[in-house]
N, C-alpha and C positions, 0 to 999 in steps of 0.2 A: 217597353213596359218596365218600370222601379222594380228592381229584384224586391221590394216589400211586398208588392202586389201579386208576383209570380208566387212566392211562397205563402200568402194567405191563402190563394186560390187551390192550390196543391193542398196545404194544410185540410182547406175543407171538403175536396175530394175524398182524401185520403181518410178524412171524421168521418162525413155520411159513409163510406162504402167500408166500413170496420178495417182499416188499414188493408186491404186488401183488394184489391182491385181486378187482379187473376190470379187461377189457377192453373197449374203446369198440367197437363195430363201424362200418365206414366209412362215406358217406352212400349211398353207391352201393351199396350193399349191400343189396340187398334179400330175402336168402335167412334163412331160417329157421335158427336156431345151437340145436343143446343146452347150456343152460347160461343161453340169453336169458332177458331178463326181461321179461313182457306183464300187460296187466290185462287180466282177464278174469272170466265170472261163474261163481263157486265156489259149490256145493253142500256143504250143513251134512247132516252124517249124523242120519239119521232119531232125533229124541231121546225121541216120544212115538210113537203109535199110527201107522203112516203114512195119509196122507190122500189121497183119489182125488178126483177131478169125476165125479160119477152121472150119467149122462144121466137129465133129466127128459121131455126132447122131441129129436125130429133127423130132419129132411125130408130124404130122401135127396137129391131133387131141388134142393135149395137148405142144404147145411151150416153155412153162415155165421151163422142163425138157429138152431141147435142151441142147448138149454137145458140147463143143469147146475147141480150143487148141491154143496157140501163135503160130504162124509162120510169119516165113519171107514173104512177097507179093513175087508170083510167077504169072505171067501171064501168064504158060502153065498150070500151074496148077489145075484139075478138082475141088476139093475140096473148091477150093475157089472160086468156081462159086457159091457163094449163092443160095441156094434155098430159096424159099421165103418164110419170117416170119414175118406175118402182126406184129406180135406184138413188133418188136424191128425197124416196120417200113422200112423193107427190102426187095426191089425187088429184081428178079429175075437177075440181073446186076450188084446189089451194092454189095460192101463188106463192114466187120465191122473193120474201120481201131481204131487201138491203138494208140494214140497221148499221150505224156508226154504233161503236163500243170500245172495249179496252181491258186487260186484265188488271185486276183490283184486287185487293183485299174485301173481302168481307167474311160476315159474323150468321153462321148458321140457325134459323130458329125453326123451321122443322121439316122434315122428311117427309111426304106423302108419296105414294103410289094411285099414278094414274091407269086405271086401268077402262077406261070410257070404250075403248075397241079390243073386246074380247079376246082377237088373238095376240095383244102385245098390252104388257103390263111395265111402265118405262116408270121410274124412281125418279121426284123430282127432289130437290132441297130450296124452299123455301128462302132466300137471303137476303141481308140490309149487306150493300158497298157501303164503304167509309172513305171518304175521301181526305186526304192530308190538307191540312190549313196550309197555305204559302205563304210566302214571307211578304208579298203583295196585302194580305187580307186584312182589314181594319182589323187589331185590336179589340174594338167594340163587335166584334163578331163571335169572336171566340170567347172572350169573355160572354156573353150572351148565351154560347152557349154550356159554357160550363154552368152557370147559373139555370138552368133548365130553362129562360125563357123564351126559346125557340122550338114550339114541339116537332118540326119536321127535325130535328138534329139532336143527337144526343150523345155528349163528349165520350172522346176516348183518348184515356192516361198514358201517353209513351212513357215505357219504362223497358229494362231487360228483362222481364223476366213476360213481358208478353207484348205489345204492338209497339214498334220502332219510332215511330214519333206518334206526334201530336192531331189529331184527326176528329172525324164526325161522322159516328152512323149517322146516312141517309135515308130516309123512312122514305122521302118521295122518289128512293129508287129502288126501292124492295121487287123484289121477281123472283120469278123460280128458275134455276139451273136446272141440267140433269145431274144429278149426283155421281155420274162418271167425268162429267170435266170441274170438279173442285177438285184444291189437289191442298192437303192442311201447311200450315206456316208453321213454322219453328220460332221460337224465340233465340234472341241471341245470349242472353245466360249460358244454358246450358245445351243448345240446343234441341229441345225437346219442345212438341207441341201444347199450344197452351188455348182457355178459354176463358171468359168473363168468371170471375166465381159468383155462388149463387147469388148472394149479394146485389151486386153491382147489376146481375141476369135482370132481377126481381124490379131493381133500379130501371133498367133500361126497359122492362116491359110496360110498368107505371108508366113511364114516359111516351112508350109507343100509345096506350092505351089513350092516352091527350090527344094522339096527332089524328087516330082513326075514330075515337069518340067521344073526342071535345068533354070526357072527364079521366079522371085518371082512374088505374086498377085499384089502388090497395088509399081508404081516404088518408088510413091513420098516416103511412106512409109520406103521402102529400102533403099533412101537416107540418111535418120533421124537416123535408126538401123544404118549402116555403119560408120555415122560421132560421133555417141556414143562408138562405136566399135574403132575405130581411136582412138581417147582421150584417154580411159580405157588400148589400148598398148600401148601409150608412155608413159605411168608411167613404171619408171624401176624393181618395185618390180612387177612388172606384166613381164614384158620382162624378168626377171630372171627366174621365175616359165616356163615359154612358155618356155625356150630356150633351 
């Protein structure tokens, strides 16, 4: 990409989100923010047949020795009616499904407490993964997205003072953790943990607000992004890369 183009596109980020992109949160802060940024382990949506652990063997008296096998989910299948193993937290209903995932970055947007069975009340967080653009990925991608016309994606600015490169919240991979396995990210500045500021928050909920109801949150808002977005395609070397 013409270093003219990189620094237009930053130029306009940097406009809409009031030169400011994050904020640091303080060291003595030890409170949970919407908008933080944590690694954590992210789950890849089921792409082939989903897969269970069958119990092959399980001593009620000693669980820890339970034996299991991959299989494909079968819904006539006995074997995969779990019998219950308190210890891997499994009734008599559930099975143990097998999900491909990976740890990631992502951006916190909210805390709820599930408390559906009375005697256990388990804290979830709510989170979008962002995934890093590679050096693979058309051009016309990321551009696309920094111009907001992709609503499942919504750019995120590498900078030091808060995410290490160049990336995309994924809206079409938003789930909930348990808020014991996020663990927050540091930036490399100053090492201190950092969040979207309100700004940018407000920005990217607008945008979510597209991807789950096909309009956006705030309209006057949408006007501003749109008339930024207009400008940025009539520049030709922009229209060339799009075209």
């Amino acid at each position: 990409m013409p270093d003219q183009i990189i620094r237009g596109i930053e130029n306009y980020i940097n406009e809409i989100c009031g030169y400011q992109f994050y904020e640091e949160i303080p060291l003595a802060d030890r409170q949970y923010h919407v908008g933080q940024f944590f690694q954590a382990h992210v789950k890849y949506p089921f792409s082939l047949s989903p897969k269970v652990l069958e119990v092959e063997h399980v001593d009620p008296t000693n669980e820890s020795d339970a034996i299991f096998r991959i299989a494909d989910y079968d819904p006539e299948s006995e074997a995969q009616h779990m019998q219950p193993i308190k210890q891997l937290n499994l009734r008599s209903t559930d099975r143990l499904y097998i999900s491909a995932g990976k740890i990631r970055t992502v951006i916190l947007l909210k805390i709820v407490e599930n408390f559906w069975m009375e005697d256990e009340v388990v804290k979830l967080a709510l989170c979008v993964p962002i995934s890093r653009f590679k050096s693979r990925m058309e051009t016309k991608l990321i551009i696309k997205t920094q111009l907001f016309e992709l609503p499942q994606y919504f750019y995120i600015k590498p900078s030091e003072n808060g995410a290490k490169f160049e990336s995309a919240a994924r809206f079409d991979l938003i789930q909930y953790i348990c808020l014991d396995h996020i663990h927050p990210v540091q930036n490399d500045r100053s090492s201190l943990c950092f969040k979207l500021s309100s700004f940018s928050l407000k920005i990217m909920f607008n945008h979510l607000a597209k991807y789950l109801f096909e309009r956006p949150y705030d309209d006057v808002l949408e006007q501003e992004i749109s008339a930024y977005r207009d400008i940025l395609l009539g520049e030709e070397s922009i229209q060339s890369i799009l075209a």
